[in-house]
TORKOL-4160 file (C-alpha; in steps of 0.2 Angstrom, whole numbers, padded with zeros to 4 digits, m for minus):
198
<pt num="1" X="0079" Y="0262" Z="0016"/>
<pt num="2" X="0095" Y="0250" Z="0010"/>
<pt num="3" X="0098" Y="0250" Z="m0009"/>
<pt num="4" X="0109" Y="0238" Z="m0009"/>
<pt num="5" X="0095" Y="0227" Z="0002"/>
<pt num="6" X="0081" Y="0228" Z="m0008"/>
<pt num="7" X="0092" Y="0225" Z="m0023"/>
<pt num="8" X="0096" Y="0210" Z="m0016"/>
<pt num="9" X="0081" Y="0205" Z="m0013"/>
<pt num="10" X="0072" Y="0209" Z="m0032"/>
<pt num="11" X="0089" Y="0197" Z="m0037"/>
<pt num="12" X="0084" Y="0183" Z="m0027"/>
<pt num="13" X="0067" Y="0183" Z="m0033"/>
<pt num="14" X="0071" Y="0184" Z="m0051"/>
<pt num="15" X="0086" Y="0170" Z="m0050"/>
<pt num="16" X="0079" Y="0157" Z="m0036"/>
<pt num="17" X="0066" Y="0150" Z="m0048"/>
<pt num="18" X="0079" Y="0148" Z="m0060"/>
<pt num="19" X="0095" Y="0140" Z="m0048"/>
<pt num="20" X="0102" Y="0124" Z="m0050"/>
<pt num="21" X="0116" Y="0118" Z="m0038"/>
<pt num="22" X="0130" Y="0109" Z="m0041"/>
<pt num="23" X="0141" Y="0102" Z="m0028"/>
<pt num="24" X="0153" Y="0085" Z="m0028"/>
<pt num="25" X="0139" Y="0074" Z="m0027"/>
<pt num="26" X="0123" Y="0082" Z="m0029"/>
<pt num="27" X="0113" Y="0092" Z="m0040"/>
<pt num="28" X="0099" Y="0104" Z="m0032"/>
<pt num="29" X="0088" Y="0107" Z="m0045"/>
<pt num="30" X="0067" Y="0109" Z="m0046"/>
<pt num="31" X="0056" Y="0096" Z="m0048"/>
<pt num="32" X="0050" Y="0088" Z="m0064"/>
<pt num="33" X="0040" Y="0074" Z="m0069"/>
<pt num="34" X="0046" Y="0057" Z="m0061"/>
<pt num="35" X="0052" Y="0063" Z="m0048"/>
<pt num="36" X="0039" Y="0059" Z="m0036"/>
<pt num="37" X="0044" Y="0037" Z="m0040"/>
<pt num="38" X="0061" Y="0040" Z="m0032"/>
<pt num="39" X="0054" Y="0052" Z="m0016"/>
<pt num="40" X="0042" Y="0038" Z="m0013"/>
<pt num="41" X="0055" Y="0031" Z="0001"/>
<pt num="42" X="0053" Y="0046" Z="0011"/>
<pt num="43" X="0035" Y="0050" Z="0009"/>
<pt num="44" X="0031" Y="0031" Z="0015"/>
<pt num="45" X="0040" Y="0029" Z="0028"/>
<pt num="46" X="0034" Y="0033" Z="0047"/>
<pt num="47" X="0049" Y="0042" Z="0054"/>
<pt num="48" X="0053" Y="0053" Z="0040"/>
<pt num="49" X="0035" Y="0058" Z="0039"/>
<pt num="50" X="0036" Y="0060" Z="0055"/>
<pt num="51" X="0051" Y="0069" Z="0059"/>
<pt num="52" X="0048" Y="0081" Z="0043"/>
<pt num="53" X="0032" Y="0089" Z="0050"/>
<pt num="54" X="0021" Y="0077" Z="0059"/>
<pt num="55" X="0010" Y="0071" Z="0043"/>
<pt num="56" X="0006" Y="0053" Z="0039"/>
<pt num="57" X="0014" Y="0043" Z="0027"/>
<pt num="58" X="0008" Y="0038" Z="0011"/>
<pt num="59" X="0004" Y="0019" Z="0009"/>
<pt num="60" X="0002" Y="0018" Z="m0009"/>
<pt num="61" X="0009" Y="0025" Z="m0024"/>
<pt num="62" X="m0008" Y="0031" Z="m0033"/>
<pt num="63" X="m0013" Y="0046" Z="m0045"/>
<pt num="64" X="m0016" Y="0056" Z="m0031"/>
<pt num="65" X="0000" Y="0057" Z="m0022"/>
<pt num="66" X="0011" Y="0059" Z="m0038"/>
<pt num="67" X="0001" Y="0073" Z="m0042"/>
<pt num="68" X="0004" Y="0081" Z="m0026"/>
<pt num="69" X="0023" Y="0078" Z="m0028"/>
<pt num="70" X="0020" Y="0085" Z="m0047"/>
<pt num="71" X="0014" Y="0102" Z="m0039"/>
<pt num="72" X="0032" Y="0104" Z="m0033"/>
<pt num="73" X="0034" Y="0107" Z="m0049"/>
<pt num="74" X="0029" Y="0124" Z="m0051"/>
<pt num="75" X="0035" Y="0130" Z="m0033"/>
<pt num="76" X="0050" Y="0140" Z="m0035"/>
<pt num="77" X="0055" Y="0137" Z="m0018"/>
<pt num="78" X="0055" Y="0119" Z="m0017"/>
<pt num="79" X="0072" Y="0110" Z="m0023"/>
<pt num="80" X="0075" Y="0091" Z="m0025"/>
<pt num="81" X="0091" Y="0085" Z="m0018"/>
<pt num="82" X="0096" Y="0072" Z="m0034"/>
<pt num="83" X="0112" Y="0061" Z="m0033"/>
<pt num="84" X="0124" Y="0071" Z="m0048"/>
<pt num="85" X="0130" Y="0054" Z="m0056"/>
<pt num="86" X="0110" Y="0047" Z="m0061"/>
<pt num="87" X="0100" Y="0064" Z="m0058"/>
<pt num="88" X="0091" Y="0052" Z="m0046"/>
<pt num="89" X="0080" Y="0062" Z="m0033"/>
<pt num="90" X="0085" Y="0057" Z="m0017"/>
<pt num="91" X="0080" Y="0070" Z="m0004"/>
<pt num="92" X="0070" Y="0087" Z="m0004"/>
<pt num="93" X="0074" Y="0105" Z="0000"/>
<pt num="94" X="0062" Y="0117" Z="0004"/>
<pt num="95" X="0065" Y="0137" Z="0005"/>
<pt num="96" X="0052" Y="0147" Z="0016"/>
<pt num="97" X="0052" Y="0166" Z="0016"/>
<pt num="98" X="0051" Y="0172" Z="0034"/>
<pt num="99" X="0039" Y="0187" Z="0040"/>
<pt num="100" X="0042" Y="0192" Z="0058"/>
<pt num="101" X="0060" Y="0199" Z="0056"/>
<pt num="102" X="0066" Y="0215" Z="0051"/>
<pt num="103" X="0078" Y="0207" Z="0038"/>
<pt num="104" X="0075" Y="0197" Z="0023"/>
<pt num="105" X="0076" Y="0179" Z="0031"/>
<pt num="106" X="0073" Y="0162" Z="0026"/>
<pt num="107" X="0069" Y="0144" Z="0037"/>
<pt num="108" X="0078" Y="0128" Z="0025"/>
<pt num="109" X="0066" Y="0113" Z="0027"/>
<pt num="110" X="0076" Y="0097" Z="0020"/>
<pt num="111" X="0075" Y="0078" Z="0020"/>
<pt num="112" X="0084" Y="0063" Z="0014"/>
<pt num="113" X="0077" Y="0045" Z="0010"/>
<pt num="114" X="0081" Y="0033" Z="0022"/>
<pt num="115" X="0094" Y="0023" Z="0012"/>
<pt num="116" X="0103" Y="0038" Z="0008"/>
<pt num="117" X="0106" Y="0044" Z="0027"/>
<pt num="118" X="0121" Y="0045" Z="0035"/>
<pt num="119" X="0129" Y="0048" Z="0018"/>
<pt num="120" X="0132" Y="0068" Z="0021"/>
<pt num="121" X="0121" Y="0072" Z="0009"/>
<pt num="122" X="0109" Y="0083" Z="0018"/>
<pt num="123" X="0125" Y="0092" Z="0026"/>
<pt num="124" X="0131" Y="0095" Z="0007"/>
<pt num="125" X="0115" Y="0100" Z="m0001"/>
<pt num="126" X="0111" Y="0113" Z="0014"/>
<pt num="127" X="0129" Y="0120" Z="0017"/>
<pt num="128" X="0129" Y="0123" Z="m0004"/>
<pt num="129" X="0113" Y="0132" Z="m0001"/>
<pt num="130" X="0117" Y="0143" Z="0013"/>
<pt num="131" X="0134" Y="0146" Z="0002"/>
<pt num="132" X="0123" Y="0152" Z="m0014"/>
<pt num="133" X="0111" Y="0162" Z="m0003"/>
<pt num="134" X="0121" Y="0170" Z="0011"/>
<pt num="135" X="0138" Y="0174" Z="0002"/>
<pt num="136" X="0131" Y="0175" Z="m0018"/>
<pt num="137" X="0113" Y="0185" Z="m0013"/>
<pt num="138" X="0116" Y="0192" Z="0000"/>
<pt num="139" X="0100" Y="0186" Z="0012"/>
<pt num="140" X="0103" Y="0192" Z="0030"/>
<pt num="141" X="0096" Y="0178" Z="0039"/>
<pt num="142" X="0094" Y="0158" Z="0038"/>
<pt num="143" X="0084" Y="0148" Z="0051"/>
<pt num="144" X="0084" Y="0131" Z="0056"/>
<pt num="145" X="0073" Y="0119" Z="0065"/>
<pt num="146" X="0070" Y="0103" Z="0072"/>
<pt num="147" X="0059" Y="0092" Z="0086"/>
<pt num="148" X="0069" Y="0088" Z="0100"/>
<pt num="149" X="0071" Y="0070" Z="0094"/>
<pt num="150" X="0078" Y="0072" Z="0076"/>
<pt num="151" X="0095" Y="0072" Z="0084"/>
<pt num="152" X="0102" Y="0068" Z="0069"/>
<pt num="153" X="0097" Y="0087" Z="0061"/>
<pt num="154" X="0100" Y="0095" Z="0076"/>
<pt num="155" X="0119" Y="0088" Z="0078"/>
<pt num="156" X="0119" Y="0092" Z="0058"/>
<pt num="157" X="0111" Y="0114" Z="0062"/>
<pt num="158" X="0126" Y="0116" Z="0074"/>
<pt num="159" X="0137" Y="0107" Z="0062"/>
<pt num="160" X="0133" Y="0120" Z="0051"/>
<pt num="161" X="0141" Y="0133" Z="0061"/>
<pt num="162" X="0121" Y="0140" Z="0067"/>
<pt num="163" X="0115" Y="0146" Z="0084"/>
<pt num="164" X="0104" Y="0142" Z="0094"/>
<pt num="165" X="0090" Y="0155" Z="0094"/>
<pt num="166" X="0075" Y="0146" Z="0104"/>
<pt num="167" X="0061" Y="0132" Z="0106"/>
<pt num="168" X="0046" Y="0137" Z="0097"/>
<pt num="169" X="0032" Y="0131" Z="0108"/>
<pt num="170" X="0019" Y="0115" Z="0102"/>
<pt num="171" X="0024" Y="0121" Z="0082"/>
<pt num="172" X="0027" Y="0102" Z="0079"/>
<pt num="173" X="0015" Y="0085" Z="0079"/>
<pt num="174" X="0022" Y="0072" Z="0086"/>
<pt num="175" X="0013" Y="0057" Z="0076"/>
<pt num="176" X="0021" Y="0045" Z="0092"/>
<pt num="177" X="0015" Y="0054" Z="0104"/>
<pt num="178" X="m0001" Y="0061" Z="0097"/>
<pt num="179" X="0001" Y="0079" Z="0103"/>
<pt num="180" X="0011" Y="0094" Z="0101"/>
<pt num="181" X="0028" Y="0095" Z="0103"/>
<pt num="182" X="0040" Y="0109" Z="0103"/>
<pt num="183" X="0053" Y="0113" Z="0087"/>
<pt num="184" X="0069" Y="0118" Z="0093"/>
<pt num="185" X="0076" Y="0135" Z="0081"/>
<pt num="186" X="0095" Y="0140" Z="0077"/>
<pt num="187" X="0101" Y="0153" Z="0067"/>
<pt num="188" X="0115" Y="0161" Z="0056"/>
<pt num="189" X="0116" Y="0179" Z="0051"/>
<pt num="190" X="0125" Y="0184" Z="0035"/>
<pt num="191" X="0134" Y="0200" Z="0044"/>
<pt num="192" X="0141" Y="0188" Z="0057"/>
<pt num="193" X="0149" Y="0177" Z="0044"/>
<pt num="194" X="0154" Y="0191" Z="0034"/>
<pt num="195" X="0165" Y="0198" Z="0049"/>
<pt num="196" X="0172" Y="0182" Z="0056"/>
<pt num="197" X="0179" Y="0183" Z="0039"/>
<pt num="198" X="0186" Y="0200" Z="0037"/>
């Protein structure tokens, strides 16, 4: 067994609950109570809902949904993406442990409230986290996905500098079309980075 990989590994799971990010003009940081007022914009609205994983969106701001924004709050691998001048959340980043690879690997979910969008700031908040996990913790493997018509995230994966790896067939709802709908995948490995450097 690697040493150094499953050192690695123990590191990322004792420090992820604890990171906060800092970039120009965002803070990545965990959730805490009031942020679910501010993600509101997204969890509302249709084609955020619908691009973000084919669920429907809320219609009213009750007990019951800020409670389910409050469980964020004790899930290490869920991140709000909040504007650095105001601490305001304006977007959500979500890291999810991968199983079926022979190296430690992690799929970024992330989304931005409408009126923050074409701003960057999903490009900064998830190029900062790839930085932090690939260069600083050394994790092997990052995925990304997207449905076919989120052009806008699969124009921002290859921005990123990410392959593409593949559809994953009907692993998306498609709340338009009431059906299944494939998610197209890209990836980045950590070795590949590390050599195009040297």
């Amino acid at each position: 067994p690697d040493i150094d990989a499953a050192l690695y590994s123990m590191a990322r799971s004792a420090l992820i609950p604890h990171l906060t990010l800092v970039t120009s003009r965002l803070i990545l940081r965990h959730f805490k109570k009031g942020d679910a007022e501010h993600l509101f914009e997204s969890m509302s609205d249709r084609e955020t809902c619908a691009m973000d994983g084919g669920y429907d969106p809320e219609t009213i701001m009750d007990e019951q949904y800020i409670a389910s924004i409050d469980e964020f709050i004790g899930d290490p691998h869920r991140f709000v993406i909040a504007l650095r001048s105001n601490n305001q959340a304006i977007g959500m980043l979500h890291l999810m442990p991968v199983k079926d690879r022979q190296v430690d690997a992690m799929e970024i979910g992330y989304l931005i409230n409408p009126s923050q969008r074409r701003k960057g700031y999903a490009f900064e908040a998830v190029n900062k986290m790839i930085s932090i996990l690939m260069d600083d913790m050394h994790l092997d493997l990052i995925l990304l996905g997207a449905c076919e018509k989120n052009k806008a995230s699969l124009t921002m994966i290859e921005k990123l500098g990410f392959h593409l790896e593949g559809r994953r067939h009907k692993a998306f709802w498609d709340l338009d079309e009431n059906k299944p709908v494939d998610l197209i995948y890209y990836y980045k490995d950590r070795i590949e980075e590390v050599s195009h450097e040297s």
